[in-house]
N, C-alpha and C positions, 0 to 999 in steps of 0.2 A: 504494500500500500504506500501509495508515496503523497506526502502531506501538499497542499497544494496552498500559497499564503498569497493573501492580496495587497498588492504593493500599490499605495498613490504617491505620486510624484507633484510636489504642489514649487511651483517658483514664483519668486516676488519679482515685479513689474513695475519701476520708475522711469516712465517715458521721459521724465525732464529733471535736470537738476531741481528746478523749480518746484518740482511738487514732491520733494521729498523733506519729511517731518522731522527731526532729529529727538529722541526723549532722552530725558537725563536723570540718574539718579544722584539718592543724597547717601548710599549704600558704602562707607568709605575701606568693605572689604571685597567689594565689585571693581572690578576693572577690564575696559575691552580696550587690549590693544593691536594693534596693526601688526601683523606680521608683513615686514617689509620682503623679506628674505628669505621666503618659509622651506624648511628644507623638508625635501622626502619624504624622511623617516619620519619626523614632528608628524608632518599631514596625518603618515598612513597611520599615526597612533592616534587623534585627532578624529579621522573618519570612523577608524574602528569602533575608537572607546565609544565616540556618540551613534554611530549608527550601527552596532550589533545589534542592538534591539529591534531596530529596526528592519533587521535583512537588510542592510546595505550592502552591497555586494560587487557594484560594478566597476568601481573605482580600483579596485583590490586587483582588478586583471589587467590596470594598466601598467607600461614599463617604467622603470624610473627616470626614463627618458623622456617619456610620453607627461608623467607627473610635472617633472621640472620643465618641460611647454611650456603645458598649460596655466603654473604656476608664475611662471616669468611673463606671461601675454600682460601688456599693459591695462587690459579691461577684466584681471584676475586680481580683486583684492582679499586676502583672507585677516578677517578679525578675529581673535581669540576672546573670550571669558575667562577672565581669571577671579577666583574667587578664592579669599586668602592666598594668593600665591599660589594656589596649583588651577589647571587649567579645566576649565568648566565646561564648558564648549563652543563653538565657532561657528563662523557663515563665512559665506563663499559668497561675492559679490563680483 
């Protein structure tokens, strides 16, 4: 019997600088920063830790080649969550 699991894929859409909201917190052991530089290996722990649960899966079969691309494209930002110091979890923008 082979289990069969339903995956949605949802992506966020800011047609314009302009219509994008920024919210802030007053949280002073939250922090989101930029990863300028993000290496490989950070990501592919990054993806896993957050999206095991999820079935994330696809990302996992690409090369480290193909990672540091897509992570170098100028229109690839990733933020981190850090919460106390260790890291919470990220978006991909």
């Amino acid at each position: 019997m082979t289990d069969t699991v339903t995956v949605t894929t949802t992506y966020l859409h800011i047609p314009s600088r302009a219509q994008f909201r920024p919210s802030f917190s007053d949280n002073d052991d939250a922090l989101i920063m930029q990863s300028h530089v993000p290496l490989v290996s950070f990501y592919r722990f990054l993806y896993n830790a957050v999206g095991q649960d999820y079935h994330w899966t696809d990302r996992n079969k690409w090369t480290d080649e193909q990672l540091e691309e897509y992570l170098a494209r100028p229109t690839t930002t990733l933020l981190v969550l850090y919460v106390q110091g260790t890291p919470a979890g990220y978006v991909e923008l």
